[in-house]
GUKE-291709 format. One line per field, with one value per residue (C-alpha): residue number from 1; z, x, y. Coordinates in steps of 0.001 Angstrom, whole numbers. Example, Ala and Ser with C-alpha at 12.3 -4.5 7.8 and 13.67 -1.06 7.14 Angstrom:
<atoms>
resi = (1  2)
pz = (7800  7140)
px = (12300  13670)
py = (-4500  -1060)
</atoms>
This chain:
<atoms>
resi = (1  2  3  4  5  6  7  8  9  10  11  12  13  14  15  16  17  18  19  20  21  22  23  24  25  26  27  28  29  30  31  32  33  34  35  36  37  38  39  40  41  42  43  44  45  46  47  48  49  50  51  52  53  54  55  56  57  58  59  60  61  62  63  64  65  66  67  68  69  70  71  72  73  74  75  76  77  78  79  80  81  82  83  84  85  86  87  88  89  90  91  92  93  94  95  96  97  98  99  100  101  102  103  104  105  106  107  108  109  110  111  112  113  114  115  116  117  118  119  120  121  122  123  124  125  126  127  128  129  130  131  132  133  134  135  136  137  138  139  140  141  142  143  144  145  146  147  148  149  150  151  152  153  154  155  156  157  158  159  160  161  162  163  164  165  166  167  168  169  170  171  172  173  174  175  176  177  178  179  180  181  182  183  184  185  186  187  188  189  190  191  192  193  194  195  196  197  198  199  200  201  202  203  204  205  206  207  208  209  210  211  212  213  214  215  216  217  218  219  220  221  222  223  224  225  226  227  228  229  230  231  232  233  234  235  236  237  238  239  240  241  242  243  244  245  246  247  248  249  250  251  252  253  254  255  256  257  258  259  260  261  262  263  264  265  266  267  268  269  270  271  272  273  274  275  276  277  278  279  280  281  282  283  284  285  286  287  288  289  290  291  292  293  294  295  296  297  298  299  300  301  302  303  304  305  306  307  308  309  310  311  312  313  314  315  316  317  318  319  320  321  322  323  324  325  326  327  328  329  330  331  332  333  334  335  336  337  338  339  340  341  342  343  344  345  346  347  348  349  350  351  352  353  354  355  356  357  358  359  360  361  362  363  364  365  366  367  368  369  370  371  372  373  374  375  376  377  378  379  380  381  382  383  384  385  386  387  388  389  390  391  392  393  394  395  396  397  398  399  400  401  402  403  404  405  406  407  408  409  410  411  412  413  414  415  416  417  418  419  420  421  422  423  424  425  426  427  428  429  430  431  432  433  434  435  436  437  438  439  440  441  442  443  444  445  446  447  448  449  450  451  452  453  454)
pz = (79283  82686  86327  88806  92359  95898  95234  91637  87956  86167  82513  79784  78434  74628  75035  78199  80411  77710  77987  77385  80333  82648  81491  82705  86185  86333  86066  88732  90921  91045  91827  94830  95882  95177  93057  95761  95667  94519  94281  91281  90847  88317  88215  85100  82443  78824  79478  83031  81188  78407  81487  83701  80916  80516  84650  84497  82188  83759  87499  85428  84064  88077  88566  91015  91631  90948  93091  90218  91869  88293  88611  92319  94707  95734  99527  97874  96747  100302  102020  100334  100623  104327  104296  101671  103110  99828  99612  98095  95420  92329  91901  88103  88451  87687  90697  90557  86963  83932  81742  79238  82293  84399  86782  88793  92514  94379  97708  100478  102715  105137  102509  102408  99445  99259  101307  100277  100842  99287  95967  95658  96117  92874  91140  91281  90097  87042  85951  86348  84994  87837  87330  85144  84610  86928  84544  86715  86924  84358  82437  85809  87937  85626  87439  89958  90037  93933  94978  98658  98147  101216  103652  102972  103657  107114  108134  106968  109206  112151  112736  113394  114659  112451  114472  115329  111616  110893  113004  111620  108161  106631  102299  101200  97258  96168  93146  92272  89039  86854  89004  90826  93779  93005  93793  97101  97991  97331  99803  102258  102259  102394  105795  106878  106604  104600  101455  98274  95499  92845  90379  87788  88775  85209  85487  82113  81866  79775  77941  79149  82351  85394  88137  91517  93902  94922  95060  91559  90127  92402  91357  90048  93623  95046  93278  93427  97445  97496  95389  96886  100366  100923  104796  103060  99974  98714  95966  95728  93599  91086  93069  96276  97830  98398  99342  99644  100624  100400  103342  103480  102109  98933  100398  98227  101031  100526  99695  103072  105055  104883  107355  110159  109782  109833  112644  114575  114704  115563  117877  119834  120329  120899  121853  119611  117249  113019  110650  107019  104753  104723  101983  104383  105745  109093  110147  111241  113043  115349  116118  117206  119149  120484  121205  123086  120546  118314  114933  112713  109054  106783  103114  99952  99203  100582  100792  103075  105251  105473  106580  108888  110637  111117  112317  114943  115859  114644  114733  111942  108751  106070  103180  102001  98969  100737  101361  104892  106892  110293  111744  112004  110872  107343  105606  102679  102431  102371  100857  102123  105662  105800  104958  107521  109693  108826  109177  112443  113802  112547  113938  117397  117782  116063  114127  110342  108395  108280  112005  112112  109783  110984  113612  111871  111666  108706  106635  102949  100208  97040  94767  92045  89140  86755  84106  84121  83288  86261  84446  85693  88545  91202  90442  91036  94409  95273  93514  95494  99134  98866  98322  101159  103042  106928  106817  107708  105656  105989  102999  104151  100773  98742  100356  102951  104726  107444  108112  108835  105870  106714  104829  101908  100199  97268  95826  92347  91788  92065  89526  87004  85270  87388  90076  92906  94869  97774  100111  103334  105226  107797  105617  101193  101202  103170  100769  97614  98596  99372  96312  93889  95478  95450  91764  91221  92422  90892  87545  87364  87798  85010  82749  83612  82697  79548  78243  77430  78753  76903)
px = (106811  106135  106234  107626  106608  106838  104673  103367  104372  102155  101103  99287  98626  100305  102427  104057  102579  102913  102005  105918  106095  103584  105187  108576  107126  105439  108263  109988  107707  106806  111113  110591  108024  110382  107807  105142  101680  100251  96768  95782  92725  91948  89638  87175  89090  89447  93155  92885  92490  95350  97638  96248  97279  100623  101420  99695  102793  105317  103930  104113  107315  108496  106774  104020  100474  97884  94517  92706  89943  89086  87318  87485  88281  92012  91460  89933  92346  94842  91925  92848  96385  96103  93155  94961  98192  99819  103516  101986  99172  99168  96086  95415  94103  94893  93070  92251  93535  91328  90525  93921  95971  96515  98991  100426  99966  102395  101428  103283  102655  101163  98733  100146  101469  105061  107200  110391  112364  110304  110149  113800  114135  111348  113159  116905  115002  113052  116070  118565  116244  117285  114392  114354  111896  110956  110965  109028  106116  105910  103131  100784  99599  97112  95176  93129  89594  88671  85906  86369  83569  81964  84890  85179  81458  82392  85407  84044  80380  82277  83917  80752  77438  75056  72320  72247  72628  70226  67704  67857  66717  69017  68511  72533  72880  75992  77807  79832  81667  81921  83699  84627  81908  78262  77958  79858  78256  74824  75846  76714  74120  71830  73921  73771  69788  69717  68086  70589  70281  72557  74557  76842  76999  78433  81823  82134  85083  84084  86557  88647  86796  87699  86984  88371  85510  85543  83671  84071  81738  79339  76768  74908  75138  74094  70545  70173  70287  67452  65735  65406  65462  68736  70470  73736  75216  78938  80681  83378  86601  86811  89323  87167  90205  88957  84877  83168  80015  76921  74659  71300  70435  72333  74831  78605  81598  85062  86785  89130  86094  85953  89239  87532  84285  86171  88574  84907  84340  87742  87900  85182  86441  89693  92407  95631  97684  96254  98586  98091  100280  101457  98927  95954  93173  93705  90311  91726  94664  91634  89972  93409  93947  89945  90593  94054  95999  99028  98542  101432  102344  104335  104708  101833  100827  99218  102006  104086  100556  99855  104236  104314  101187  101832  105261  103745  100365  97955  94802  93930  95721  94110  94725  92531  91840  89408  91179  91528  92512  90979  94601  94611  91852  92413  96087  94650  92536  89007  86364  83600  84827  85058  81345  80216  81793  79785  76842  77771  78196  75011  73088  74754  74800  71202  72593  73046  75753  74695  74941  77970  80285  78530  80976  84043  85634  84893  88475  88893  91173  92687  94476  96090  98737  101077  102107  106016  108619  110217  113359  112102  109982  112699  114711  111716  110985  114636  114263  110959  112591  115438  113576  111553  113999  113810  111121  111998  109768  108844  111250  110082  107777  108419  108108  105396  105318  102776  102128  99678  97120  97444  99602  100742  101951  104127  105288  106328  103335  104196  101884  101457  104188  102885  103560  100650  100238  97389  97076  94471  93224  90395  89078  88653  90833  93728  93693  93497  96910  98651  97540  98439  101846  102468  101623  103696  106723  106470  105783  108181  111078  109932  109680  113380  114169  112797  113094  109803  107456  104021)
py = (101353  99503  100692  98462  99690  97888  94834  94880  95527  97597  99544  100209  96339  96306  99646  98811  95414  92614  88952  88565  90570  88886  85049  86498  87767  84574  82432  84995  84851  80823  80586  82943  80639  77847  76137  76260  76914  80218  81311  83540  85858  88587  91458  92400  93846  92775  92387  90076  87101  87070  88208  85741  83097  84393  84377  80800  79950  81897  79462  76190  76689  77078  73990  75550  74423  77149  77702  79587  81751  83439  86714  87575  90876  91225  90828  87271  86633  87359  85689  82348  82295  82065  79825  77226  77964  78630  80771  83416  84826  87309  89355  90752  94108  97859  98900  102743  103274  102920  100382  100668  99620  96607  94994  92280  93086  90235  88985  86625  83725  85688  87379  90939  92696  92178  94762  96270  93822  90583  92914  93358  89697  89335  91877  90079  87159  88699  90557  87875  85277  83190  80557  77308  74568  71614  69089  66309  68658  70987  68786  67990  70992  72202  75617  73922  76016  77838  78432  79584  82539  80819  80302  84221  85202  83261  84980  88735  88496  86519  90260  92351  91828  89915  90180  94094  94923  92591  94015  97478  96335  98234  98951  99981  100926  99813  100982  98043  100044  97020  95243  91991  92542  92065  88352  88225  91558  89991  87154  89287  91340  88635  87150  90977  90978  94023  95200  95468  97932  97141  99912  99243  95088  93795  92432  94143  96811  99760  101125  104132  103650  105135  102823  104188  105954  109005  112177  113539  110340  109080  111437  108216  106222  109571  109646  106075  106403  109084  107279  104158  105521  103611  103907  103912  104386  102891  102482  99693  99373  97306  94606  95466  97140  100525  101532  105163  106196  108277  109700  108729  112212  111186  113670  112544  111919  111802  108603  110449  109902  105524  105563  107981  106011  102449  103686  104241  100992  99564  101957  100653  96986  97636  100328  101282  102889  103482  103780  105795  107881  111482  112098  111330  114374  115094  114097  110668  112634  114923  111697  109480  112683  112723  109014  109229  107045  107436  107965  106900  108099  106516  106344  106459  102783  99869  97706  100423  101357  97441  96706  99648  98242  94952  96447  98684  96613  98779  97915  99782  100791  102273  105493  109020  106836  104466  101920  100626  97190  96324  94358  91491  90629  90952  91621  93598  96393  95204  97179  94882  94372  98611  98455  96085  97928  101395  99141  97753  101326  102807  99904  99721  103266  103884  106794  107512  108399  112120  112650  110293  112970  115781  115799  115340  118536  120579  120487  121599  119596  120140  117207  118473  116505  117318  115541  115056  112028  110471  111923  115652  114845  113634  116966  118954  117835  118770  121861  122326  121596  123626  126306  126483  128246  128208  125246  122442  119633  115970  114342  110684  110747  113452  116822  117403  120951  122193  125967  128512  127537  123893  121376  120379  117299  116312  113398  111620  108791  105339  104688  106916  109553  112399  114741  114683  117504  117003  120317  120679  123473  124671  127185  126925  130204  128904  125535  127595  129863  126885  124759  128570  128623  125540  125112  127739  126736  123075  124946  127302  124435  122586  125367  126287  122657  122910  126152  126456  123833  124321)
</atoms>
């Protein structure tokens, strides 16, 4: 089985996302371009190049010519579809999940993942196989190779000051988790003037990896910082979408820290509303509120955060997961950009990381899942609202209610089959009684749909 989400197709490659698949989508997506250019990129797993093949097919068949960027980030990968003007670009990578998995991840003209309304124009396509061959140039527009690694490097250090981070001599460990980022990183570093210790730069997938960074494994990065009396520590994703960091004292911060830090930054050139999900700490809501701006929530995903923003002029848009997009500066999240920008504020305000987050305020989280089909999971929420009695939740995206232990937030994943439950609180007791009931609740409505769920 496949998932089909706002802006991408994804699964488990051989059970789920075949090359059958990925040739279909291809041939769907080069007759929403109407033939047009498209620029392709793919990140470092085993399966990224017999899908990349496949969509290659699927784009010839539409008769489109093909800016090939091979193994490249995903904000690349937007990057070059607004520097070649091309109609759109697929990037080949499963993101956050691990190494059995993989997707399709569709972006526009104008560089952004597809919204809503783009996708259900790809999706009429690809299930009404509305697309045939251009006979006159099926045979000619072999992949042209990119290489616009350069043009990149240019556009990411025009947006913060070279010559203040330069200065500071900085030494940053970076945890690149087998991924698409060491090289450009390296560059960038090198334009940046600071000192790069590399983790993890193979663009070798292990298997059953987990790539995404966060908290739970950057233990690594963490003694890698003390020990090479780094400034700054970060780990990137594996399509450079999404970055978190470590403290100079090796000290581990949540992937729901890179927006607060980011929005720091922004903040400081320019005045305006951020956009993130319901889903997202409310550290970024005490500093909009510190700042005097609006802060505006909207649905789990990029491709909602990045529409909503655009739609609102934000200046920044960004998720708890580490993802985040200065507007409009970039159109995807950009895990390098986001650490520029950390190194831009330490060096302009002489201050580290530690005394940076010291003042966030001190909140507590819990992220919880439960395995269920989507079959189940939909009911459950409804279940769940309805019984909340005199509350009155947030239903925008799932089921979000706020009360005296803080907040909690559930939701059926886009991704994955799975229930995700994140609840936040000023104090680790107030988190844990809303995370137990909660549980509860969501629990005791699946085991009444099943009898007896074990």
């Amino acid at each position: 089985m496949f998932k089909i989400g706002t802006s991408w197709v994804r699964g488990i490659v051989g059970e789920g996302l075949t090359s059958e698949i990925a040739v279909r989508f291809g041939c769907a997506f080069g007759a929403w371009t109407d033939g047009d250019t498209v620029v392709l990129g793919m990140d470092s797993r085993n399966s990224s190049p017999m899908l990349k093949s496949a969509v290659i097919s699927g784009l010839m068949y539409s008769g489109c010519k093909i800016f090939d960027l091979g193994i490249c980030s995903s904000p690349l990968v937007s990057f070059a579809i607004r520097e070649t003007g091309a109609s759109g670009g697929i990037s080949i990578s499963g993101s956050h999940n691990d190494s059995r998995w993989n997707a399709l991840k569709f972006m526009g003209p104008d560089g952004v993942l597809l919204g809503a309304d783009k996708s259900e124009e790809l999706l009429d396509i690809y299930h009404a196989y509305d697309f045939s061959p251009d006979p006159e140039s099926l045979f000619d527009k072999d992949p042209v190779p990119t290489e616009l690694t350069e043009e990149y490097l240019n556009h990411l250090a025009s947006f913060v000051d070279t010559e203040k981070i330069s200065r500071q001599d900085f030494t940053v460990a970076v945890d690149f988790r087998f991924g698409t980022c060491a090289e450009i990183t390296e560059k960038l570093m090198d334009r940046l003037g600071c000192r790069l210790v590399k983790l993890n730069p193979e663009p070798v997938f292990p298997p059953y990896y987990a790539p995404a960074p966060g908290s739970a494994n950057m233990e690594e990065l963490g003694k890698l910082v003390r020990e090479s009396n780094a400034d700054l520590g970060a780990a990137i994703n594996v399509d450079g979408d999404r970055v978190s960091f470590v403290t100079e004292t090796g000290r581990i911060l949540s992937e729901e820290m890179t927006l607060p830090l980011v929005a720091i930054n922004r903040l400081a050139r320019r005045s305006g509303p951020i956009v993130t999900n319901y889903s997202t700490s409310g550290t970024i809501e005490w500093m909009t509120s510190k700042f005097k701006i609006d802060l505006i929530r909207t649905q789990v995903g990029e491709a909602h955060v990045m529409n909503r923003g655009l739609e609102d002029g934000a200046i920044l848009a960004g998720e708890g997961s580490g993802g985040t997009a200065a507007l409009p500066v970039t159109m995807t999240y950009d895990g390098l950009l986001a650490l520029a920008m950390v190194l831009e504020t330490m060096a302009v305000s002489s201050r580290t990381t530690e005394d940076i987050t010291s003042e966030f305020p001190r909140l507590f989280m819990k992220k919880e899942e439960i395995n269920c089909p989507p079959s189940n999971a939909y009911r459950t929420l409804e279940v769940f609202r309805l019984n909340q009695g005199n509350i009155d939740p947030e239903c925008a995206d799932g089921v979000r209610l706020s009360g005296p232990d803080g907040w909690v937030h559930v939701r059926v994943s886009d991704t994955e089959s799975l229930i995700r439950i994140i609840a936040e609180s000023e104090s680790e007791e107030g988190v844990d009684r809303v995370m137990t009931r909660t549980l509860a609740e969501i629990n005791s409505t699946l085991e009444d749909d099943s009898g007896n769920r074990e």
